[in-house]
Backbone bond lengths (Angstrom), bond angles and torsions (degrees), N, CA, C in turn:
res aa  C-N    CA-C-N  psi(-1)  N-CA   C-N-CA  omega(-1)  CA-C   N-CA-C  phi
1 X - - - 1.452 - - 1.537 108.10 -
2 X 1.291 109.53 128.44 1.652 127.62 -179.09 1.484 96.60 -65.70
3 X 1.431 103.43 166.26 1.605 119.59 149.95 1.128 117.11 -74.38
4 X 1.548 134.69 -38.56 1.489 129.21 168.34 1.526 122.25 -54.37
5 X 1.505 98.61 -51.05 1.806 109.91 160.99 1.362 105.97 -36.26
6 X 1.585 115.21 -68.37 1.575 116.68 -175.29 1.516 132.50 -36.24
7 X 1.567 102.88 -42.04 1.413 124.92 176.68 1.445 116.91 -84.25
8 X 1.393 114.54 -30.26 1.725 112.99 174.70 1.706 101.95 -78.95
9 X 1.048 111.32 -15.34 1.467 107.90 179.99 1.565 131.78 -89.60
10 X 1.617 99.71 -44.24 1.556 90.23 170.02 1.770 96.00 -147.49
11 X 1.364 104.24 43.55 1.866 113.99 154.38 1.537 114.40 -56.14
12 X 1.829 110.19 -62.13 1.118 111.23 166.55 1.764 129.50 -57.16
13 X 1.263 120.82 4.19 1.153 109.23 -179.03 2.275 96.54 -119.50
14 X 0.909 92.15 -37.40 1.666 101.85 155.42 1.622 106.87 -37.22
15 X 1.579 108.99 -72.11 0.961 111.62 -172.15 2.148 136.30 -54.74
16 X 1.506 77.46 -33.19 1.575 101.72 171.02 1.443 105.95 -61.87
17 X 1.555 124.07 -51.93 1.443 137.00 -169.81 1.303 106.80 -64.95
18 X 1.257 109.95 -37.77 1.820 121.45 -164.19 1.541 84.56 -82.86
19 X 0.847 165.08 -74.79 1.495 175.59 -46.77 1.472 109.25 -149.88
20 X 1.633 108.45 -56.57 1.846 131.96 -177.09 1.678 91.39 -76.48
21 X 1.317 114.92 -28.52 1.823 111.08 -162.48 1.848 89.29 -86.60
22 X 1.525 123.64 -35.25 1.567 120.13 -171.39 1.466 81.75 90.94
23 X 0.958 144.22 55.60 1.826 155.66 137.97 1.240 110.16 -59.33
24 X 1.309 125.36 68.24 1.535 122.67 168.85 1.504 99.56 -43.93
25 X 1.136 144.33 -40.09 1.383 145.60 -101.86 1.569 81.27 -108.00
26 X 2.022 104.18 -73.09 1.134 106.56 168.26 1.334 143.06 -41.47
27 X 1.334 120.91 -29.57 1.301 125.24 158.98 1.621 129.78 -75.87
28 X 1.504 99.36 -32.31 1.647 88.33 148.25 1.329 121.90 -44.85
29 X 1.220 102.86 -77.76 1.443 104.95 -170.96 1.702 138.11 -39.64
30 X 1.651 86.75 -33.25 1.391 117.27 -175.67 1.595 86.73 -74.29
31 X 1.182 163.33 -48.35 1.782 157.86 -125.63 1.625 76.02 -129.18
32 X 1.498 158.02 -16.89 1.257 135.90 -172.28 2.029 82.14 -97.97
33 X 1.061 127.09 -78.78 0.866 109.24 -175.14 1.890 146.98 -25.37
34 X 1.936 83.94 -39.86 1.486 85.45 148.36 1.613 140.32 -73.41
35 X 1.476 100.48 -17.11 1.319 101.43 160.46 1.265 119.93 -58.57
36 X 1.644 117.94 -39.80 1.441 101.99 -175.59 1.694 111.88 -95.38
37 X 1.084 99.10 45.62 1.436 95.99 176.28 1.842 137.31 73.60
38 X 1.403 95.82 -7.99 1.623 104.58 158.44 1.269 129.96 -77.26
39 X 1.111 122.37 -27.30 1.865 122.64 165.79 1.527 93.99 -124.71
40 X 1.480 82.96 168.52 1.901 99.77 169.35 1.174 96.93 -101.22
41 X 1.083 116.87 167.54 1.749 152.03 -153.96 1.214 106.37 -91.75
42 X 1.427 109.16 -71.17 1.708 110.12 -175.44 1.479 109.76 -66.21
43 X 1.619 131.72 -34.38 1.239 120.50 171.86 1.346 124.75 -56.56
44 X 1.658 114.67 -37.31 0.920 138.81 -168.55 1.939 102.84 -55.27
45 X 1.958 92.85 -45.90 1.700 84.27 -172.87 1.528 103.93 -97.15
46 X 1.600 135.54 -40.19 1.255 115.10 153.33 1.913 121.34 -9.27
47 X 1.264 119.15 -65.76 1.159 129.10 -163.72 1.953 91.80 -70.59
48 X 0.958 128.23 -26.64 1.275 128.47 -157.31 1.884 88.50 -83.83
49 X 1.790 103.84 -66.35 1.215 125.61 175.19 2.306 104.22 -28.13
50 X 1.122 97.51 -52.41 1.943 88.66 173.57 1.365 119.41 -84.45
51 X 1.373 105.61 -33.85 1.416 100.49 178.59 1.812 121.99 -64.85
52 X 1.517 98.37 -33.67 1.670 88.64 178.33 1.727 101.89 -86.93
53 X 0.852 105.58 -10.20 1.406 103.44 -178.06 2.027 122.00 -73.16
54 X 1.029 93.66 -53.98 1.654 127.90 143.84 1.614 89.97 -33.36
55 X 1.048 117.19 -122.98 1.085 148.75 -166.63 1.513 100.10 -18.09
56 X 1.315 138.32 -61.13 1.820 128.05 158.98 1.484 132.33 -29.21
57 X 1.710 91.63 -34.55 1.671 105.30 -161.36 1.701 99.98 -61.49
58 X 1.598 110.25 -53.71 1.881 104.53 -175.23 1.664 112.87 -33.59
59 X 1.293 95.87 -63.61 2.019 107.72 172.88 1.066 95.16 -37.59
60 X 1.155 127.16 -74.62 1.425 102.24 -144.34 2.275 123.11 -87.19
61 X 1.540 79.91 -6.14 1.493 104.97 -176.80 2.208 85.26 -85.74
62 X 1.092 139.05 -34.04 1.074 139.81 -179.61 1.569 110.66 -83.98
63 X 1.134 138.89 -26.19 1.112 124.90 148.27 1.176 131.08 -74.20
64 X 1.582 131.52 -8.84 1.043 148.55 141.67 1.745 108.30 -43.61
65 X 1.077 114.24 -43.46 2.040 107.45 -174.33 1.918 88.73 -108.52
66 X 0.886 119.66 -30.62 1.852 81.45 -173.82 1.685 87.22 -147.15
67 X 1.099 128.03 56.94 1.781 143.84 173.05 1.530 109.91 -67.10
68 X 2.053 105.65 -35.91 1.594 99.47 -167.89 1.411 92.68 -81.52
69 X 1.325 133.49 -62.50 1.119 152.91 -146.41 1.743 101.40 -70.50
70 X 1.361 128.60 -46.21 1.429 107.91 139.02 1.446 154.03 -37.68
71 X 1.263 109.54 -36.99 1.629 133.87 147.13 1.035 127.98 -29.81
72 X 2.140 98.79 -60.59 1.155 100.38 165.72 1.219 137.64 -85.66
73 X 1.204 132.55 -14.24 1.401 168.00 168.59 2.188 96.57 -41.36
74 X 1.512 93.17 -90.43 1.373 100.73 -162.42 1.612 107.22 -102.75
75 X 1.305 112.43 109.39 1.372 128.59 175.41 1.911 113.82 -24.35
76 X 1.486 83.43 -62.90 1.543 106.50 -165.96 1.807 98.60 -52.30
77 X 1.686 113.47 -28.73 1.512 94.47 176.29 1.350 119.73 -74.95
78 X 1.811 122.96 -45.76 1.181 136.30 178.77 1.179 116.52 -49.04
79 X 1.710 137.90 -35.46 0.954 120.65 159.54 1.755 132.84 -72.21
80 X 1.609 93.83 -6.96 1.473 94.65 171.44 1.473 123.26 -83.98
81 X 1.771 95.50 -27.36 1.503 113.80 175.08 1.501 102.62 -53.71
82 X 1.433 139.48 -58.04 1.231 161.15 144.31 1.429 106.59 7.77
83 X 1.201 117.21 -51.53 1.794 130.33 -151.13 1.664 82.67 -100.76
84 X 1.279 112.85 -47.12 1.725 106.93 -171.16 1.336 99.07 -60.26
85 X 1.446 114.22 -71.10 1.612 109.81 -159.60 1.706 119.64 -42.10
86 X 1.714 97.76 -26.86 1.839 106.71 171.90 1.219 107.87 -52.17
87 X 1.761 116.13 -55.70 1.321 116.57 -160.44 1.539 110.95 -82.44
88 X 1.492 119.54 -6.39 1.266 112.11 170.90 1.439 129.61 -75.55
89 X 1.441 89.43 -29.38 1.472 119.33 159.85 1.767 106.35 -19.06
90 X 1.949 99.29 -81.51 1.063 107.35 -140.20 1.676 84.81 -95.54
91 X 1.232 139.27 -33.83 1.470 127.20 -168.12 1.329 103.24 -129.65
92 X 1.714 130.31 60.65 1.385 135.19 170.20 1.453 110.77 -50.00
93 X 1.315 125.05 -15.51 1.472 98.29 -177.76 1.637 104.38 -115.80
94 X 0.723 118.97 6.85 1.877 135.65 175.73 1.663 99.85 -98.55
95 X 1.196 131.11 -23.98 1.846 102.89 -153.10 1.959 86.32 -89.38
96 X 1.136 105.52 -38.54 1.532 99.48 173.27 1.706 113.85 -27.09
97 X 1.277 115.12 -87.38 1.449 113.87 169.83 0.686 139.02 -32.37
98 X 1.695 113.53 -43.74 1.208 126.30 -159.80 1.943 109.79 -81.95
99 X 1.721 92.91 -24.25 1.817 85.34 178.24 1.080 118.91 -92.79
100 X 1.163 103.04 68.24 1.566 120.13 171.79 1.572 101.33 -122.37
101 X 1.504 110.40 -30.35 1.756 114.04 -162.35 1.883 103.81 -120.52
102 X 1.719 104.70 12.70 1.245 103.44 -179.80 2.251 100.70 -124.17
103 X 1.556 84.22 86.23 1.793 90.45 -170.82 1.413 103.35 -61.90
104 X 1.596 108.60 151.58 1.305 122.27 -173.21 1.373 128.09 95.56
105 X 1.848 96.95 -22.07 1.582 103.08 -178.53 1.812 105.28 -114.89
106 X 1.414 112.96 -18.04 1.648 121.23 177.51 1.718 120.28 -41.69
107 X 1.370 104.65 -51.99 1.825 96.60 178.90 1.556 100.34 -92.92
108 X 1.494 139.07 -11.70 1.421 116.66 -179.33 2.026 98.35 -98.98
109 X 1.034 113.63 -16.18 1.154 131.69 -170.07 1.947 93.90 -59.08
110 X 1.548 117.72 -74.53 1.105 153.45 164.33 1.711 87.04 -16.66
111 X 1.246 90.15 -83.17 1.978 105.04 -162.26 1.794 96.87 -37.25
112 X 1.868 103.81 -70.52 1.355 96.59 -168.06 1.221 126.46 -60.69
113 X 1.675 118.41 8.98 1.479 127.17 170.83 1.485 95.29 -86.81
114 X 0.988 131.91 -83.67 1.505 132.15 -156.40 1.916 90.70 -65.30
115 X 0.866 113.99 14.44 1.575 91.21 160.96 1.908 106.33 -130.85
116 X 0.877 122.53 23.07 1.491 153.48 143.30 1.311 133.60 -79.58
117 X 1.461 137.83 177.27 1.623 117.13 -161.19 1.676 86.52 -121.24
118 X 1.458 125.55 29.38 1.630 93.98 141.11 1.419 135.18 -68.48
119 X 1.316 128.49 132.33 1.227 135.49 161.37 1.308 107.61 -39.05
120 X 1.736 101.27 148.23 1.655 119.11 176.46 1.675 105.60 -50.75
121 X 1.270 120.55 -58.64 1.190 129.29 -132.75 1.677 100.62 -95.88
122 X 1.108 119.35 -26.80 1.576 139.30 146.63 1.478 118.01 -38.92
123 X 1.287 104.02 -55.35 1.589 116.39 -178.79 1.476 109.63 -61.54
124 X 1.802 116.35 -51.99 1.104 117.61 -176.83 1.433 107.26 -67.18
125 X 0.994 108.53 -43.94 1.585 99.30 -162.10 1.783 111.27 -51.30
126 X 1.617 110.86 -46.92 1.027 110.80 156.32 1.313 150.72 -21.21
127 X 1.685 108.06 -88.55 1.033 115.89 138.98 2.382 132.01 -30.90
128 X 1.067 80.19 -36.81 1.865 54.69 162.53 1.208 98.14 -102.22
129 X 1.402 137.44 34.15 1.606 113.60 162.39 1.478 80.37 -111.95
130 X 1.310 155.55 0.96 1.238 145.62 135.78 1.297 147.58 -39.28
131 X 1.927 87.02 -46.48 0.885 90.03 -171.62 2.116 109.74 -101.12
132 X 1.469 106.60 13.16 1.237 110.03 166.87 1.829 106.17 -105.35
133 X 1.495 117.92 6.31 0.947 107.17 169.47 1.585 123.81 -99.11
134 X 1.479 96.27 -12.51 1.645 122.77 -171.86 1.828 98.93 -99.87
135 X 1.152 121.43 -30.90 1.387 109.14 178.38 1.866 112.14 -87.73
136 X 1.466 106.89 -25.61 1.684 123.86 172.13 1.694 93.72 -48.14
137 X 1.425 115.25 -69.89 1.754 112.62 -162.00 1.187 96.88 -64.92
138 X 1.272 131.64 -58.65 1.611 128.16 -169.34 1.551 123.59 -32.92
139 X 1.813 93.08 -39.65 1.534 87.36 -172.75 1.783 104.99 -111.19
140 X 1.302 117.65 13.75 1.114 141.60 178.95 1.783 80.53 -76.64
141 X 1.507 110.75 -83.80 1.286 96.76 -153.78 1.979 111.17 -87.74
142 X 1.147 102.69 4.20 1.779 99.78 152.70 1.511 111.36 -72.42
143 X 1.264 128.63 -46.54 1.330 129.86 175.17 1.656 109.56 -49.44
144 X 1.654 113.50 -72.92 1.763 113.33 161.83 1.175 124.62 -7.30
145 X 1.405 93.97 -74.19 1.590 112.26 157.91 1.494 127.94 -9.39
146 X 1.056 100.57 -59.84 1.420 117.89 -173.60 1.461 118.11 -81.79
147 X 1.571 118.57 -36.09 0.909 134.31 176.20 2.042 125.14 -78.82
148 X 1.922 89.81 -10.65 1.013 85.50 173.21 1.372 114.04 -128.12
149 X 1.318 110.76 52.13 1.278 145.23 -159.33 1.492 125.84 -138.80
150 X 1.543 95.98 -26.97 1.589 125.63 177.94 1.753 89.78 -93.93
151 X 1.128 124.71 -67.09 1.312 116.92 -156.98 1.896 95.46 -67.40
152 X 1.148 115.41 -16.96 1.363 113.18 162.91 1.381 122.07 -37.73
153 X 1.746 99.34 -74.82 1.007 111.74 -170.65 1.658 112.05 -68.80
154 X 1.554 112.65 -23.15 1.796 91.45 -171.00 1.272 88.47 -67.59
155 X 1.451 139.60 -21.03 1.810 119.13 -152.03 1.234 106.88 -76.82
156 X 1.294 107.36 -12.46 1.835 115.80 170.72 1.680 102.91 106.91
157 X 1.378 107.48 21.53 1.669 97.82 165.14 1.547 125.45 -68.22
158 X 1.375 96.58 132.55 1.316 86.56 -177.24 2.038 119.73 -99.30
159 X 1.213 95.61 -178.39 1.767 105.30 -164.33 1.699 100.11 -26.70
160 X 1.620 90.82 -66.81 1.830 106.80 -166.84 2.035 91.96 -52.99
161 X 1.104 147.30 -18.77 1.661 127.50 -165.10 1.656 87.93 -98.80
162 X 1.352 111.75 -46.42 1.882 108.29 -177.67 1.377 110.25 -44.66
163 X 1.124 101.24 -44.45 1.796 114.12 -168.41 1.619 104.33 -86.63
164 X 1.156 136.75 -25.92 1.383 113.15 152.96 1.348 116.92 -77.56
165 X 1.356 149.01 -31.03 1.303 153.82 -154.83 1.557 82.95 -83.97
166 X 0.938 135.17 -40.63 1.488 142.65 -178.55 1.714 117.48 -63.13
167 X 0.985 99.98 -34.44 1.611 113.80 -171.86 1.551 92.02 -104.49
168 X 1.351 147.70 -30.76 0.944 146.71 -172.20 1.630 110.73 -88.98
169 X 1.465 110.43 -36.15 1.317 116.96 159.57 1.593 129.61 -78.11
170 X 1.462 110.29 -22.00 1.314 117.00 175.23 2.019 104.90 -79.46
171 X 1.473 119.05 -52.89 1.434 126.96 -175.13 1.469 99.15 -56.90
172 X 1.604 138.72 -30.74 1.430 126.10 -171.09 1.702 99.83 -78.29
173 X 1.619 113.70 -41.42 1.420 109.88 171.86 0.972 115.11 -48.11
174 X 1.322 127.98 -52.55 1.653 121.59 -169.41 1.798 112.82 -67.60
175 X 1.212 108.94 -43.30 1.757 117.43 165.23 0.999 90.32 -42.50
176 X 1.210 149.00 -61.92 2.115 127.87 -147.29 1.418 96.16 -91.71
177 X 1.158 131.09 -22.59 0.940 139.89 179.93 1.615 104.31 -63.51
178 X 0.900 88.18 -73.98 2.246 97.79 -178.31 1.790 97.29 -58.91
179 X 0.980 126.07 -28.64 1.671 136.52 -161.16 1.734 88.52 -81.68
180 X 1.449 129.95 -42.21 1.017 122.72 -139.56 2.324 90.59 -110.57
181 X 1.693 80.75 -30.64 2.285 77.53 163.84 1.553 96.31 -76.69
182 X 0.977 118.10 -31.40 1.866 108.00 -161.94 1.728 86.40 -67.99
183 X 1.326 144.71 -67.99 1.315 132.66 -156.83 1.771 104.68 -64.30
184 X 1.305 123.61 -15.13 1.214 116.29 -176.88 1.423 112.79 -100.51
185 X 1.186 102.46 16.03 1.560 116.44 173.49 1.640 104.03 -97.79
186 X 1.341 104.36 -51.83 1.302 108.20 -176.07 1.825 112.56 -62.89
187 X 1.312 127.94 -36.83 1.226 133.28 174.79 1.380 127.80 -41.49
């Protein structure tokens, strides 16, 4: 059994899992692969589009049944609850979506919503415009990815230049990444 076999076979179910888990990783991979022609694209983010969507609802359906008593429980949430209720303050109809792309605040974010007086149906609606806005870039730039990976390779790069451009492009992600929890620490 090939690696292409591997990926036409259970990519789409990878992808679903990676998606409900918030697997950037997997969905890269899952939107590069469709670049090269083992999955399709739009299934690829459809499937992405329920799975992260899915995958929010427990949080926030769980801070809905025990939201206070978590609060009180673990410090580290209440002060995050703290930072949400500010920002709900000022952009109530944005933080829905948006905590999907603000790490550190996504599963306490969730809780201190459903243990707050937004409505169910408010939340969802939100959240899946989140979560088709959060699975759109993901596989936007897993697809890129791929595409700028191909023009790699026709220019005649070889293994050792892919594989640093790779590590050099993967280590700057993770810097904005840590750059971007470090400022939301400070907030």
């Amino acid at each position: 059994m090939d690696f292409a076999h591997l990926v036409q076979t259970y990519g789409y179910l990878a992808v679903a899992l990676g998606s409900f888990l918030e697997g950037e990783a997997i969905l890269l991979a899952g939107s590069l692969a469709a670049y090269q022609g083992h999955l399709s694209l739009p299934v690829v983010w459809a499937i992405a589009v329920v799975g992260s969507f899915l995958g929010n609802l427990p949080y926030f359906l769980a801070g809905r049944r025990f939201g206070p008593r978590f609060m009180q429980r673990f410090a580290c949430l209440h002060d995050r609850k703290d930072r949400l209720e500010r920002l709900l303050e000022r952009h109530h109809l944005l933080i829905v979506p948006a905590l999907r792309f603000l790490y550190g605040l996504r599963m306490a974010g969730l809780v201190a919503l459903g243990a707050g007086r937004m409505p169910l149906m408010r939340y969802m609606l939100l959240d899946l415009v989140g979560a088709l806005i959060w699975s759109a870039f993901v596989c936007a730039a897993g697809y890129g990815a791929g595409g700028a990976f191909s023009k790699l390779v026709e220019a005649g790069a070889t293994p050792a230049q892919l594989t640093l451009f790779a590590a050099v492009l993967g280590a700057t992600l993770l810097w904005l990444v840590r750059r971007r929890q470090a400022a939301s620490r400070r907030d």
